[in-house]
Backbone of each chain as nested JSON, in Angstrom:
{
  "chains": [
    {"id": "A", "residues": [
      {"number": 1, "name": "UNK", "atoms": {"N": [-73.011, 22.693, -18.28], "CA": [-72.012, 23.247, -17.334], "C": [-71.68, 24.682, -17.716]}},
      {"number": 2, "name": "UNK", "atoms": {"N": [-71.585, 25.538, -16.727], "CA": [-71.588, 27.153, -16.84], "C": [-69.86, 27.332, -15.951]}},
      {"number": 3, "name": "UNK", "atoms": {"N": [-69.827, 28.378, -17.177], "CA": [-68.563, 29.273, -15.951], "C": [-68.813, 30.625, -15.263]}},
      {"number": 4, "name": "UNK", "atoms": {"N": [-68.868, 30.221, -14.207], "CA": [-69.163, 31.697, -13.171], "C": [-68.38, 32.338, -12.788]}},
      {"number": 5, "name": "UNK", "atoms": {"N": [-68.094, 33.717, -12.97], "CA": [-66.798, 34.245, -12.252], "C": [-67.588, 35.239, -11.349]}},
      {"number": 6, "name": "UNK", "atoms": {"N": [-67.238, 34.874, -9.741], "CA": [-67.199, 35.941, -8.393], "C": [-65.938, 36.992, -8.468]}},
      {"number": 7, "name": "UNK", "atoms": {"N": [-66.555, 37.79, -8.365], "CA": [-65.178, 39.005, -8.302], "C": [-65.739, 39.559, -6.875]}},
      {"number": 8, "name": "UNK", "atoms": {"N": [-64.791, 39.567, -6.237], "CA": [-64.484, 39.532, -4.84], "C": [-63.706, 41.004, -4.148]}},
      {"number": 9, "name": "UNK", "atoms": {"N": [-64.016, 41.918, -4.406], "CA": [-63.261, 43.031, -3.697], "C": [-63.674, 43.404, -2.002]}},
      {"number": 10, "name": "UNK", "atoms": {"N": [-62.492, 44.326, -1.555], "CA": [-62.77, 44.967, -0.344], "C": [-63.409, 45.916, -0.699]}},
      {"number": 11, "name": "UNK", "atoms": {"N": [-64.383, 46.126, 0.12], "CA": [-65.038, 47.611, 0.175], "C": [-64.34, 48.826, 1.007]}},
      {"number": 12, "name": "UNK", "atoms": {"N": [-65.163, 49.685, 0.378], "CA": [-64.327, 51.476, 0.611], "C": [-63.795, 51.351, 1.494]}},
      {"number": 13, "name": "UNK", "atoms": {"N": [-62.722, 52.204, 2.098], "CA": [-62.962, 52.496, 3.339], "C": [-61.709, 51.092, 4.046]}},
      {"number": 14, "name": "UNK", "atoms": {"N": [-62.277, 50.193, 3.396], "CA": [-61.54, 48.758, 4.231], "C": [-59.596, 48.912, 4.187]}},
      {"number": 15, "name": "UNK", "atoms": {"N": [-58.941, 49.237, 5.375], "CA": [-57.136, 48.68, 4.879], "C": [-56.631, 47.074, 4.012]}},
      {"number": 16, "name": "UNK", "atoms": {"N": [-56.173, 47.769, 2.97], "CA": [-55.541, 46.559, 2.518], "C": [-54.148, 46.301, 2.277]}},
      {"number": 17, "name": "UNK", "atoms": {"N": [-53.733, 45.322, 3.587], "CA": [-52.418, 45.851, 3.521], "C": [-51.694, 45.354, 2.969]}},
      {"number": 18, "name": "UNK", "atoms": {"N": [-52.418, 44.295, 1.747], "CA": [-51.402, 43.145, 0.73], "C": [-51.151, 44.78, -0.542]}},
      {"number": 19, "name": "UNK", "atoms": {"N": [-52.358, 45.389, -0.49], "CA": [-52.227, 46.29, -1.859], "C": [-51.044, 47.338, -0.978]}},
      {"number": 20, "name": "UNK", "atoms": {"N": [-51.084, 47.815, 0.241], "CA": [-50.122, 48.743, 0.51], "C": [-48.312, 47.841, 0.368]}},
      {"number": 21, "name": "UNK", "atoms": {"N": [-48.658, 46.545, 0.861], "CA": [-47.303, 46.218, 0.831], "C": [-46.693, 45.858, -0.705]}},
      {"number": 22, "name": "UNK", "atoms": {"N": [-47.576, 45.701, -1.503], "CA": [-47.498, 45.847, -3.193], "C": [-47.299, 47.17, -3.898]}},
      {"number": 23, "name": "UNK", "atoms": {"N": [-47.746, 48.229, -3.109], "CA": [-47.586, 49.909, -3.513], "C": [-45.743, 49.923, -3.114]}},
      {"number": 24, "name": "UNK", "atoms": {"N": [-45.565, 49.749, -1.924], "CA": [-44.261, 50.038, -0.966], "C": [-42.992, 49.19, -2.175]}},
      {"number": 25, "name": "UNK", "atoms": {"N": [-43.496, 48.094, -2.344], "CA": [-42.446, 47.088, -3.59], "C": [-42.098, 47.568, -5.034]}},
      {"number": 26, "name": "UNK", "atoms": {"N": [-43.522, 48.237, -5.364], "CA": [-43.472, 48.732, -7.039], "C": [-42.413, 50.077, -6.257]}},
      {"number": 27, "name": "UNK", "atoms": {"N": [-42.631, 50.946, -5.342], "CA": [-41.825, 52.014, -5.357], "C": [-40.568, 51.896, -4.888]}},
      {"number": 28, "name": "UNK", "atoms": {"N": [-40.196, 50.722, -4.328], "CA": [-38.709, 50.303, -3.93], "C": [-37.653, 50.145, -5.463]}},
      {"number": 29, "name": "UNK", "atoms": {"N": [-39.172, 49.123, -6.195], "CA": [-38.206, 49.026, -7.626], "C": [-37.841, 50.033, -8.631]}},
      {"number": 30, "name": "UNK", "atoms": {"N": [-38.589, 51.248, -8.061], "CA": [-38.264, 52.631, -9.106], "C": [-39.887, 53.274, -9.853]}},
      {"number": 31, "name": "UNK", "atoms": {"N": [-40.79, 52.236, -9.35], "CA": [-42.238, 52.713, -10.005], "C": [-42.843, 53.653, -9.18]}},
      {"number": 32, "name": "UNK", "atoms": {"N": [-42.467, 54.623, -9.219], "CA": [-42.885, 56.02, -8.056], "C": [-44.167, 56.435, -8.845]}},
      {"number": 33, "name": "UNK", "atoms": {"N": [-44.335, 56.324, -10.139], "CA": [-45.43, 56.633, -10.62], "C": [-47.292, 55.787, -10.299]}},
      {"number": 34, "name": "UNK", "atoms": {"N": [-46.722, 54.722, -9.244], "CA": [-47.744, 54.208, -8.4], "C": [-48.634, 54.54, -6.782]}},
      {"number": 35, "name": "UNK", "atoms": {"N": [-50.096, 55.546, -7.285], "CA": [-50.061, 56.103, -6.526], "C": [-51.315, 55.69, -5.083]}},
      {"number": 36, "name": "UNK", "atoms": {"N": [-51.532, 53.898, -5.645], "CA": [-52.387, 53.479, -4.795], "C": [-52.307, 51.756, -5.723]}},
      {"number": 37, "name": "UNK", "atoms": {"N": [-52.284, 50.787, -4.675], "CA": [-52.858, 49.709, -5.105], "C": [-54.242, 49.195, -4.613]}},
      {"number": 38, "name": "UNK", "atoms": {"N": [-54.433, 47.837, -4.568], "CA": [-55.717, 47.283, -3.849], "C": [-55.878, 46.21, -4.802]}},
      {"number": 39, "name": "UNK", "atoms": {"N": [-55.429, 44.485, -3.929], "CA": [-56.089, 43.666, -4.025], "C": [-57.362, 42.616, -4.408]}},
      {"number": 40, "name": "UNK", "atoms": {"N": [-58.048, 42.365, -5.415], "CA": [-59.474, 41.38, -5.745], "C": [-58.886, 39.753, -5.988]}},
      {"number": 41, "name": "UNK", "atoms": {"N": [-60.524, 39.164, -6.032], "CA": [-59.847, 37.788, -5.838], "C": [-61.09, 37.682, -7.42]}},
      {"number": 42, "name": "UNK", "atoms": {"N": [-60.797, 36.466, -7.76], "CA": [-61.866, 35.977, -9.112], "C": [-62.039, 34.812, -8.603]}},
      {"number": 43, "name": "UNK", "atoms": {"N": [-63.12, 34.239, -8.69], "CA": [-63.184, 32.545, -8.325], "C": [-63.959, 32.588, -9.417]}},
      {"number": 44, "name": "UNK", "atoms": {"N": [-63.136, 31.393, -10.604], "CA": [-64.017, 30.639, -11.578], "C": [-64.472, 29.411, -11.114]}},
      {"number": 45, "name": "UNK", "atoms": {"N": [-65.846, 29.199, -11.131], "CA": [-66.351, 28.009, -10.699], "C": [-66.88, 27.488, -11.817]}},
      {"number": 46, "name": "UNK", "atoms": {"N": [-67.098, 26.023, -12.081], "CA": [-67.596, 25.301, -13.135], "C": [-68.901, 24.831, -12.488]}},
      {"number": 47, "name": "UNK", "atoms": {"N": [-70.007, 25.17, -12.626], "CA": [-71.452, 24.839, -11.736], "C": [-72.385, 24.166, -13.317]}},
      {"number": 48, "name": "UNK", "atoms": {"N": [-73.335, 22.828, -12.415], "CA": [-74.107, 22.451, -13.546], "C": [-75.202, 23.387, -13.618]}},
      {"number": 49, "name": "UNK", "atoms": {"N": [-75.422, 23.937, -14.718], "CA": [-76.44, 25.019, -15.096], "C": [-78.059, 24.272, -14.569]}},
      {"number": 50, "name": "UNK", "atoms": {"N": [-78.486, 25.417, -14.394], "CA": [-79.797, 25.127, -13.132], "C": [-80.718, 26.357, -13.892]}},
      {"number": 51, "name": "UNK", "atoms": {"N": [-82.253, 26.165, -13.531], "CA": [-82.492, 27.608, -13.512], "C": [-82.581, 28.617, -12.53]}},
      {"number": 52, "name": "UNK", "atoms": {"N": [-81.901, 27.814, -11.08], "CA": [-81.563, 28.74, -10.322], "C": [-80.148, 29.054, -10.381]}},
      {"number": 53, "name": "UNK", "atoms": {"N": [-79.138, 29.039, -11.313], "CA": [-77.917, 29.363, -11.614], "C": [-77.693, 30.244, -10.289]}},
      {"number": 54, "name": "UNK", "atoms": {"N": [-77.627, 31.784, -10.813], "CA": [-77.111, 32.607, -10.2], "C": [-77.776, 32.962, -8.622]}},
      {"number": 55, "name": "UNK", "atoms": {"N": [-79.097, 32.406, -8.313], "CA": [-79.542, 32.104, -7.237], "C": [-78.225, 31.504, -5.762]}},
      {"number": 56, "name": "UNK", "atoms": {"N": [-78.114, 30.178, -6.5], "CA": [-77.31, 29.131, -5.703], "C": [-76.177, 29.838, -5.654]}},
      {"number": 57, "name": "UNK", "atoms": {"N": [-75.158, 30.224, -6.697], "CA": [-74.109, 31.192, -6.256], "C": [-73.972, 32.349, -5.056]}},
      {"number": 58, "name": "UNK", "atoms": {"N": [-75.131, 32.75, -5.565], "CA": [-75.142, 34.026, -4.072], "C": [-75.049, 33.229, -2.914]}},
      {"number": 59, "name": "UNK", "atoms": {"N": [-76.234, 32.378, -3.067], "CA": [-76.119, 31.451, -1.443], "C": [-74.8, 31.23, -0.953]}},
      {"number": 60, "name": "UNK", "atoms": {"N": [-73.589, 31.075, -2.55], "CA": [-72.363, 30.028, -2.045], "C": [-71.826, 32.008, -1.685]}},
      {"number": 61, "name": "UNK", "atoms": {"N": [-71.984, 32.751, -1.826], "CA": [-70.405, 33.877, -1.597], "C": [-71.484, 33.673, -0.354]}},
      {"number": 62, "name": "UNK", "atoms": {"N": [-72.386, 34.31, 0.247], "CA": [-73.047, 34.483, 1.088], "C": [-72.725, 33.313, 1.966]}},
      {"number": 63, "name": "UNK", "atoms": {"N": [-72.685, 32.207, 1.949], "CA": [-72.101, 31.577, 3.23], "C": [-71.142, 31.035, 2.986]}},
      {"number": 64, "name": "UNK", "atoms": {"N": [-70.491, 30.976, 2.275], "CA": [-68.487, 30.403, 2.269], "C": [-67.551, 31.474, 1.531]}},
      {"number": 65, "name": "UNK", "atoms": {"N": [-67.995, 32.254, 0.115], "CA": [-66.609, 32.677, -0.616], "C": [-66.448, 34.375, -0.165]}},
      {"number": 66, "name": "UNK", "atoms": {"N": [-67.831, 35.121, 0.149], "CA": [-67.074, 36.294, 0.41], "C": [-67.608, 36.529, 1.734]}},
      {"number": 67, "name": "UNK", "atoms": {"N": [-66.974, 37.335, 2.384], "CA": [-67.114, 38.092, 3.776], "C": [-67.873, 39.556, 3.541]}},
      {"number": 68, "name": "UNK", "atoms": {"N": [-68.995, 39.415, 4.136], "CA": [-70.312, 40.164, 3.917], "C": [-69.916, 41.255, 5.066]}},
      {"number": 69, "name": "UNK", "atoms": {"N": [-68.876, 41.519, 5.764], "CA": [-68.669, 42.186, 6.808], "C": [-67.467, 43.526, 5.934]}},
      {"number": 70, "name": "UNK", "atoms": {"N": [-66.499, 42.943, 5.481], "CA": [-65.409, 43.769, 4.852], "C": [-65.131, 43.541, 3.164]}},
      {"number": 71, "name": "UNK", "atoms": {"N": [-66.068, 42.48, 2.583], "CA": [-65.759, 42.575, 0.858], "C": [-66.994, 42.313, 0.096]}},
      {"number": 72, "name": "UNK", "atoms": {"N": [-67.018, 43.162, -0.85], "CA": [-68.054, 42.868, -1.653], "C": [-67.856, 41.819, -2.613]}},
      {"number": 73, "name": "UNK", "atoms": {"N": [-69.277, 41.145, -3.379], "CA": [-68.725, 40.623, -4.65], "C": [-69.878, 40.911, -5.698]}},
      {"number": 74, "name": "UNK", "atoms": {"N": [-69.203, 40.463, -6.834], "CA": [-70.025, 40.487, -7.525], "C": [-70.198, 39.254, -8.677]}},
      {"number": 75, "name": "UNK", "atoms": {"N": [-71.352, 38.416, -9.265], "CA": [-71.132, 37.381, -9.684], "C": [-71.695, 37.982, -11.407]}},
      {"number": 76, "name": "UNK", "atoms": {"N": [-70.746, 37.043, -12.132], "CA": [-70.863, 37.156, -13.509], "C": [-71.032, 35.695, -14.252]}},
      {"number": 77, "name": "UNK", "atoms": {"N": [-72.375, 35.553, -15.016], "CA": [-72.356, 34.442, -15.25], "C": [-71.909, 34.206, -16.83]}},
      {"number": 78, "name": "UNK", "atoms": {"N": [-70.788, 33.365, -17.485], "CA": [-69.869, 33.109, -18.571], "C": [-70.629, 32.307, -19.329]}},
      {"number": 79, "name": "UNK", "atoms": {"N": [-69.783, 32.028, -20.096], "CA": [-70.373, 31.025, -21.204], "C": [-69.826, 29.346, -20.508]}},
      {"number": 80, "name": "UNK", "atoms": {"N": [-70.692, 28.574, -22.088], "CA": [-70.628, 27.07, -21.423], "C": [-69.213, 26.701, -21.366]}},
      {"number": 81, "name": "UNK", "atoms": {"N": [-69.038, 25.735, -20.318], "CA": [-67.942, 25.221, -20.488], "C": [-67.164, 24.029, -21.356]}},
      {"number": 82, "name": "UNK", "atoms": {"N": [-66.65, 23.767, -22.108], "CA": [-66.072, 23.324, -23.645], "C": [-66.04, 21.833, -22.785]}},
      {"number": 83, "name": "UNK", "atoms": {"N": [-66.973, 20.774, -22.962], "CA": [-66.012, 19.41, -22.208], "C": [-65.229, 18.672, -23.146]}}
    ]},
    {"id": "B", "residues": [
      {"number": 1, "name": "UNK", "atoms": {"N": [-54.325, 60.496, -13.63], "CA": [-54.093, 59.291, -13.066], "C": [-55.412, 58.225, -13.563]}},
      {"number": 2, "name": "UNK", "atoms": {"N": [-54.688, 56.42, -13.814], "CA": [-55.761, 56.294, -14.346], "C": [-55.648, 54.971, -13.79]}},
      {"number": 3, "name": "UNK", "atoms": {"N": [-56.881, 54.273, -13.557], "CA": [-56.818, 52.78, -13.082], "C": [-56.383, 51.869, -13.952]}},
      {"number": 4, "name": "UNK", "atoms": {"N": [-55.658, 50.66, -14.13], "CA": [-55.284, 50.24, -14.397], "C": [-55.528, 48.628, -13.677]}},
      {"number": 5, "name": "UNK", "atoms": {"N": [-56.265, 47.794, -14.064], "CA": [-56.109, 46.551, -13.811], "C": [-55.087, 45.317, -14.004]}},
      {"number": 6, "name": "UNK", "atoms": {"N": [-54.436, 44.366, -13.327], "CA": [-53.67, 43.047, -13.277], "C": [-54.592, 41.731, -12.886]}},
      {"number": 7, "name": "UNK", "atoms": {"N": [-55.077, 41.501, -14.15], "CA": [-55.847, 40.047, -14.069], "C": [-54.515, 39.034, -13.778]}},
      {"number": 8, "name": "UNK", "atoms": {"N": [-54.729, 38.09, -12.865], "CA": [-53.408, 37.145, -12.7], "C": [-54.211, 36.093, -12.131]}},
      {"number": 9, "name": "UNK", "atoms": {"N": [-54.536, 34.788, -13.141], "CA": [-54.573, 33.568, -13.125], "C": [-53.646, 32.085, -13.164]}},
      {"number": 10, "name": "UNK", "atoms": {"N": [-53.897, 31.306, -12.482], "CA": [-52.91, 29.971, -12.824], "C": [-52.892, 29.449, -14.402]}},
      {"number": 11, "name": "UNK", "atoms": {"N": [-51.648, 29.283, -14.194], "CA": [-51.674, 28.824, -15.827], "C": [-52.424, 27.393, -15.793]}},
      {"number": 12, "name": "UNK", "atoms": {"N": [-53.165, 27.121, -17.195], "CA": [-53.97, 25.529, -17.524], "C": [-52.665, 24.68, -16.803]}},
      {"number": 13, "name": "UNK", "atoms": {"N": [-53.409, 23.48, -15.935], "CA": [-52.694, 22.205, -15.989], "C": [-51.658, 22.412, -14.993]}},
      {"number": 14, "name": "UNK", "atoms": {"N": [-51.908, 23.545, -13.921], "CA": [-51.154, 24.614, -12.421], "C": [-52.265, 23.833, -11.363]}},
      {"number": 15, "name": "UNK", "atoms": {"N": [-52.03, 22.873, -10.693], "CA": [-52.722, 22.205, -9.223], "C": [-53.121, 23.439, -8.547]}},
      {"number": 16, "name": "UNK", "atoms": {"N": [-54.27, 23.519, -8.116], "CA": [-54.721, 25.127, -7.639], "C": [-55.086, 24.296, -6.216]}},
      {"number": 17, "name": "UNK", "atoms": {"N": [-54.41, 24.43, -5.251], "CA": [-54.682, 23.781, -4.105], "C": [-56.474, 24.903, -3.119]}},
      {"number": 18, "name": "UNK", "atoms": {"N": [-56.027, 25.705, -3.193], "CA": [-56.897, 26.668, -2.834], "C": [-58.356, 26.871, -3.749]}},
      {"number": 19, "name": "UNK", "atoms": {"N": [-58.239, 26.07, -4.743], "CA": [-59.667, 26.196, -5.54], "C": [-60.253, 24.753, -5.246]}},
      {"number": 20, "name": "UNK", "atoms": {"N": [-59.137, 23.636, -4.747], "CA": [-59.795, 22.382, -4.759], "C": [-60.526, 22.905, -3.138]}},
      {"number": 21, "name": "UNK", "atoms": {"N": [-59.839, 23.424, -2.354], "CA": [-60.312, 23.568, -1.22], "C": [-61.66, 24.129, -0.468]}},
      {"number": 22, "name": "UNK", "atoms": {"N": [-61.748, 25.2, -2.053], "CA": [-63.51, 26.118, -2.131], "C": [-64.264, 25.012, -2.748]}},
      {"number": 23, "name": "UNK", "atoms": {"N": [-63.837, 23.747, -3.224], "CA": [-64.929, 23.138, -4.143], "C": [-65.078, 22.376, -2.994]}},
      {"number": 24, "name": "UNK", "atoms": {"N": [-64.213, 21.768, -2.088], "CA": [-64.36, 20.682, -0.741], "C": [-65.471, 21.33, -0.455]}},
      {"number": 25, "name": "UNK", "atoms": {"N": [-65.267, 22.337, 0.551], "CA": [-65.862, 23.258, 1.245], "C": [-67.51, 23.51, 0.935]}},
      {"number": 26, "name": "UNK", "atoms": {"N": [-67.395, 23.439, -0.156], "CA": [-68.873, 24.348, -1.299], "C": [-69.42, 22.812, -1.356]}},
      {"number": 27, "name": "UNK", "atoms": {"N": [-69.185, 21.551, -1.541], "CA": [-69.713, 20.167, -1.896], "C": [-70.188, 19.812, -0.22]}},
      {"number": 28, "name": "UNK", "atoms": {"N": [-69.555, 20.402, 0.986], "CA": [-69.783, 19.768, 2.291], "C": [-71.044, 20.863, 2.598]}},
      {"number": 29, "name": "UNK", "atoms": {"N": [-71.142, 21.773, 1.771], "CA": [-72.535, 22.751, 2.181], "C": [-73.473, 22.324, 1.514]}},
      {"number": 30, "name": "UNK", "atoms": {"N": [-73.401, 21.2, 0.677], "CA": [-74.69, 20.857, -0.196], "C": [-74.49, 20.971, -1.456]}},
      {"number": 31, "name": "UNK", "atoms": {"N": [-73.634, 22.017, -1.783], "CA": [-73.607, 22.8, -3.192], "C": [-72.736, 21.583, -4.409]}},
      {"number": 32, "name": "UNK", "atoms": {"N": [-73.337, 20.469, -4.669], "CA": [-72.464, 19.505, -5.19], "C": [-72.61, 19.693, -6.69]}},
      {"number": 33, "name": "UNK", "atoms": {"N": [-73.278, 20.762, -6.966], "CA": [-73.248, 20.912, -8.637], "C": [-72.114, 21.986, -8.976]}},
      {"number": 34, "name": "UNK", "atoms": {"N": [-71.134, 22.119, -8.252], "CA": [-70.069, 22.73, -8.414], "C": [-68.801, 21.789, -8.75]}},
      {"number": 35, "name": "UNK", "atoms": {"N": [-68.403, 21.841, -10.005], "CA": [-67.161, 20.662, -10.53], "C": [-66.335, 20.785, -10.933]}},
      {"number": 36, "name": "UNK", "atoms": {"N": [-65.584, 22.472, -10.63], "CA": [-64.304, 22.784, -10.439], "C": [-64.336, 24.187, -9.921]}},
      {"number": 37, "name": "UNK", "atoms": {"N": [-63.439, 24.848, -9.098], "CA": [-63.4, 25.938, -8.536], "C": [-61.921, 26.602, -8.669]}},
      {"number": 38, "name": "UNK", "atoms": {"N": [-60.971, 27.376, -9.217], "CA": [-59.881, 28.142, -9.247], "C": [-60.102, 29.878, -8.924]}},
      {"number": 39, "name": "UNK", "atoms": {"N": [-59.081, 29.897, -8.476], "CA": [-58.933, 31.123, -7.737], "C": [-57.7, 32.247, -8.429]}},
      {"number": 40, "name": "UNK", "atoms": {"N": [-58.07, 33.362, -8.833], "CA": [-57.361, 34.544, -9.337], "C": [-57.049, 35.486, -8.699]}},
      {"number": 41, "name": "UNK", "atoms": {"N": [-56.158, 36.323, -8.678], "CA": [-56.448, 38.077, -8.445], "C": [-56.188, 38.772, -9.112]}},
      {"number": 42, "name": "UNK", "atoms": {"N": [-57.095, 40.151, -9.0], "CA": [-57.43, 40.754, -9.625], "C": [-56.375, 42.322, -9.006]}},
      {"number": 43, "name": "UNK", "atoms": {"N": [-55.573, 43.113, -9.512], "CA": [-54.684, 44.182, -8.436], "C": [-55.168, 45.142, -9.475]}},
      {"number": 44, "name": "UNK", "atoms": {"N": [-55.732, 46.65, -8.307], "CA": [-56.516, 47.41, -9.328], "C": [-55.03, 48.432, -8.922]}},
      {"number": 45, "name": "UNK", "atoms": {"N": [-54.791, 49.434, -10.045], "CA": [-53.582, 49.868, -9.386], "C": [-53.968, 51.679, -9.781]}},
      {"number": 46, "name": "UNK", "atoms": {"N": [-53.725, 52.569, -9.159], "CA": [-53.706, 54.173, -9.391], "C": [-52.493, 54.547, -9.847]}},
      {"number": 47, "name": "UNK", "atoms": {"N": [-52.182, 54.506, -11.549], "CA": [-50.944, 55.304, -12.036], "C": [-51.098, 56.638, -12.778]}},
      {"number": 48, "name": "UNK", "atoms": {"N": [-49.94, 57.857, -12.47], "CA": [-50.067, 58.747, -13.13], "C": [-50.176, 58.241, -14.685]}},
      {"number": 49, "name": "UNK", "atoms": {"N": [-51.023, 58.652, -14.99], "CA": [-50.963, 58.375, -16.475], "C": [-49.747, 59.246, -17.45]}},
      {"number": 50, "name": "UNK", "atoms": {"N": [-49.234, 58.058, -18.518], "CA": [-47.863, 58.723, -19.633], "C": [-47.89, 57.992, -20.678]}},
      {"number": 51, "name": "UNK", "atoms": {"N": [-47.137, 58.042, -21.671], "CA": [-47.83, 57.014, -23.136], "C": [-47.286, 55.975, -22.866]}},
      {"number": 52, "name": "UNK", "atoms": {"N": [-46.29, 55.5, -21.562], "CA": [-45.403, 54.51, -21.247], "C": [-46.318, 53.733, -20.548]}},
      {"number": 53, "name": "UNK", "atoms": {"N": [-47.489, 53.915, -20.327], "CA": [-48.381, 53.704, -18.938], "C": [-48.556, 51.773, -19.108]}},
      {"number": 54, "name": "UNK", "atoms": {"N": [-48.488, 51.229, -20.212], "CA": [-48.855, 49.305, -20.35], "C": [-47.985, 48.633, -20.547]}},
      {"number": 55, "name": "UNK", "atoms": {"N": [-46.74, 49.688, -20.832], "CA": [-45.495, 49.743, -20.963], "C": [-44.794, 48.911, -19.679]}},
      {"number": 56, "name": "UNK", "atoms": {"N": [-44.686, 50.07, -18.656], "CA": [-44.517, 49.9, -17.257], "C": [-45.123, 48.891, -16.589]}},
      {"number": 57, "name": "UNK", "atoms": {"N": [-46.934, 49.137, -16.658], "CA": [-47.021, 48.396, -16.209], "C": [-47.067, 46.563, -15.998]}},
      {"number": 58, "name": "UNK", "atoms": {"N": [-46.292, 46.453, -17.785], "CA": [-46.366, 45.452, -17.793], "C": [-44.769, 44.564, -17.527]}},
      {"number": 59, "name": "UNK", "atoms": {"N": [-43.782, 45.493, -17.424], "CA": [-42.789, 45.614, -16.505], "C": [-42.707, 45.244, -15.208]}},
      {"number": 60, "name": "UNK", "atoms": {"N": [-43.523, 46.117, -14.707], "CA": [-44.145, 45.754, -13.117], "C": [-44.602, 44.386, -12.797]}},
      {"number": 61, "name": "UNK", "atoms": {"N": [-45.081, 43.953, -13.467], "CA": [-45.9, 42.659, -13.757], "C": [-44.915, 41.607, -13.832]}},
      {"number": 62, "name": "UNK", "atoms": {"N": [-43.569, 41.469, -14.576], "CA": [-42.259, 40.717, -14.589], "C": [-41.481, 40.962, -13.477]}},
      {"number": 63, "name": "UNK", "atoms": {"N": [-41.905, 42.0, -12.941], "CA": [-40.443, 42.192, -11.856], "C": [-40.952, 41.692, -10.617]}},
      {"number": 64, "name": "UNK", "atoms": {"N": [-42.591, 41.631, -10.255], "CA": [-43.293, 41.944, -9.252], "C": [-44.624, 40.972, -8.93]}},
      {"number": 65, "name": "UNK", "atoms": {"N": [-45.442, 41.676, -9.67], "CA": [-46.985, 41.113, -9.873], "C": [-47.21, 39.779, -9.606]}},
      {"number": 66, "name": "UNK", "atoms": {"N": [-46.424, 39.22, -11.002], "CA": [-46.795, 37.662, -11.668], "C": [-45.319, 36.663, -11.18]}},
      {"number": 67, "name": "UNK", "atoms": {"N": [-46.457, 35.413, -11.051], "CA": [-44.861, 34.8, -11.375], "C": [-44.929, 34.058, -12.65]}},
      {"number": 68, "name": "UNK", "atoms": {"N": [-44.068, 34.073, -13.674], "CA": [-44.377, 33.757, -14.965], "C": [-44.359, 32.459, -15.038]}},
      {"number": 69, "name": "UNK", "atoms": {"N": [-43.277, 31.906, -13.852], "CA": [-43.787, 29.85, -14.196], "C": [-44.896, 29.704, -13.928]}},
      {"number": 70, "name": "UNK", "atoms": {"N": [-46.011, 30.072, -12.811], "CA": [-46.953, 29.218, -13.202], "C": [-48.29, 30.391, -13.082]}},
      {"number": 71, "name": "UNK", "atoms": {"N": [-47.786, 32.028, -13.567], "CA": [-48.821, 32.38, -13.717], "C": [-49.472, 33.585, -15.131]}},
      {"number": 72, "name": "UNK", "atoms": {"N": [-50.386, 32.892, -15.348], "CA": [-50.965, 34.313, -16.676], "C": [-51.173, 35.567, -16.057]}},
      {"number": 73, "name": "UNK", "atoms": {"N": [-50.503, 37.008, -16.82], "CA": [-51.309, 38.133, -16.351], "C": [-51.802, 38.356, -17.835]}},
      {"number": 74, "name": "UNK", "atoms": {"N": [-52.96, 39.861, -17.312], "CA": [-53.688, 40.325, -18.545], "C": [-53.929, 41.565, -18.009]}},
      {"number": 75, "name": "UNK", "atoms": {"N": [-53.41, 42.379, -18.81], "CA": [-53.38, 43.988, -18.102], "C": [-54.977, 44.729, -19.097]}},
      {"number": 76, "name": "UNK", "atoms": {"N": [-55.589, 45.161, -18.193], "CA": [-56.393, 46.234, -18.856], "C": [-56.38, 47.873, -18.093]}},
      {"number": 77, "name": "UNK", "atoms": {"N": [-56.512, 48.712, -19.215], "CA": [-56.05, 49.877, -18.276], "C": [-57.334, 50.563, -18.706]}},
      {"number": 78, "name": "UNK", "atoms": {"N": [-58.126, 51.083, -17.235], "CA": [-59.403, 51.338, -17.287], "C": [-59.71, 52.818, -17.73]}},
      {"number": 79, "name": "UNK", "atoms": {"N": [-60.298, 53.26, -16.638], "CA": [-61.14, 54.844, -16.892], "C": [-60.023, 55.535, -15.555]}},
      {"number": 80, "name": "UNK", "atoms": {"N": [-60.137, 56.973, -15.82], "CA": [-59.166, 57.642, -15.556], "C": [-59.626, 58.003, -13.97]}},
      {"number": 81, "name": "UNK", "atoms": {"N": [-59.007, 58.266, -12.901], "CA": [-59.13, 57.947, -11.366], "C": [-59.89, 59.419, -11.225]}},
      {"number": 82, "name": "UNK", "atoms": {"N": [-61.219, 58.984, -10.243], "CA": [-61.871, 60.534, -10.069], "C": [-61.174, 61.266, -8.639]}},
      {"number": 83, "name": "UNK", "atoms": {"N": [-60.321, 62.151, -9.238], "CA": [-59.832, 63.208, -7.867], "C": [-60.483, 63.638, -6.679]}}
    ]}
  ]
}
């Protein structure tokens, strides 16, 4: 068993308006020294190690975890998982 | 100004309703060698840089970011923002 972490960002260019409404909050509370946020997601998955490991992952952002239209990802494959 | 990352995960033994939901999801596509799935974010943030800079932002992180009952942060503060 492997741990995979997808890191999941928006690409350039894309509005993100969880990171703007997180910029607008840090500067309400006095953090003016914040001069941009922006949002990522991590999905740790526990997958049984294959030798198509990182193969089958792409398949999974590619048709369920990321949106190939507005976010990139990128997959990192971890160490074993401790059972 | 320098990037600054907010890793923010569920704490161990935190019901991640939204990771059981990518593993449903990922097992009804075939993908059944997947045997746990949790979900993070990752907030990349643009601060003027000051020697207070992990200081703050880990301030930010208590007032804002995280919620400390049921969540871990982990601040890393990256490479400096290209103008």
């Amino acid at each position: 068993m492997k741990k995979v972490y997808v890191h999941i960002t928006l690409k350039q260019g894309v509005l993100d308006p969880q990171g703007k409404a997180i910029q607008a909050s840090l500067h309400s509370l006095g953090f003016q020294e914040v001069e941009d946020a922006r949002v990522g997601k991590v999905i740790e998955l526990h997958v049984q190690d294959s030798p198509h490991l990182e193969a089958n992952v792409q398949e999974m952002c590619e048709k369920l975890l990321a949106n190939p239209v507005i976010e990139d990802y990128r997959i990192e494959v971890g160490e074993a998982v401790r059972s």
